[in-house]
C-alpha positions in Angstrom: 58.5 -12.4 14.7 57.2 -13.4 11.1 56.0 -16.7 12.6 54.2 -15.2 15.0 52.4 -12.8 12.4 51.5 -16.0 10.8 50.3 -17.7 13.5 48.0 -14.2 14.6 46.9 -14.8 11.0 45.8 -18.6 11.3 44.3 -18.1 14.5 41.9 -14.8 13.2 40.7 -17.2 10.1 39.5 -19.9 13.1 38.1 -17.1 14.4 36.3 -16.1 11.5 35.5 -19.6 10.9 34.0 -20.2 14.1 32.1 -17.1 14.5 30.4 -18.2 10.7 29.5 -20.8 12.4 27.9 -19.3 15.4 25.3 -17.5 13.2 23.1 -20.4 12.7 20.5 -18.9 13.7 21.3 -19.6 18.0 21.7 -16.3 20.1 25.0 -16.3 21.5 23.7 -17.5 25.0 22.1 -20.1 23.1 25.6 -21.3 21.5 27.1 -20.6 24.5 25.1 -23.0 26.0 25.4 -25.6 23.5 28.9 -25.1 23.3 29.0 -25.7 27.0 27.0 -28.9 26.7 29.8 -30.4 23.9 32.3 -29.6 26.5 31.0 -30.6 29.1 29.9 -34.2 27.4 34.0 -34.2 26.9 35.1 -33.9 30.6 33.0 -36.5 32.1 33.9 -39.0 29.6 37.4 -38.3 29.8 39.5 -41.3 31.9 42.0 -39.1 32.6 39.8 -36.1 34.2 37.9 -38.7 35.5 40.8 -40.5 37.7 42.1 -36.6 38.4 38.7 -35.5 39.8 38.5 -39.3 41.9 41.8 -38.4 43.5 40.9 -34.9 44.7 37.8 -36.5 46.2 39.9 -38.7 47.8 42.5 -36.0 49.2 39.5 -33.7 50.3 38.0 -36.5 52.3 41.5 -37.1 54.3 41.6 -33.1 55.0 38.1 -33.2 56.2 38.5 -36.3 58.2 42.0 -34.6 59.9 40.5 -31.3 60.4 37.0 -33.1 62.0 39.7 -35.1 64.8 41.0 -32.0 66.2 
């Protein structure tokens, strides 16, 4: 239970941190937005999203093909 307290603690200072951060001057959609654009910069140059998003392709082409045969 104490560790957990901690943790709550550690986590609200990131918050903090974070939210400092925020008021640079951006509206929130702003940040939102060029928070989104970080993360998103992330994904698509991540291999293993990358091989994980190629494979889903692949497994939605083979249920389109088998439900186009019947």
């Amino acid at each position: 239970m104490e560790k957990s307290v901690e943790q709550v603690q550690v986590n609200d200072a990131k918050r903090t941190a974070n939210q400092a951060k925020q008021d640079s001057g951006l509206s929130r959609s702003q940040y939102d937005q060029q928070r989104a654009g970080q993360y998103g910069s992330a994904i698509q140059s991540s291999q293993g999203l990358n091989a994980s998003q190629q494979h889903t392709n692949e497994i939605n082409q083979l249920i389109n093909r088998g439900t186009a045969n019947k």
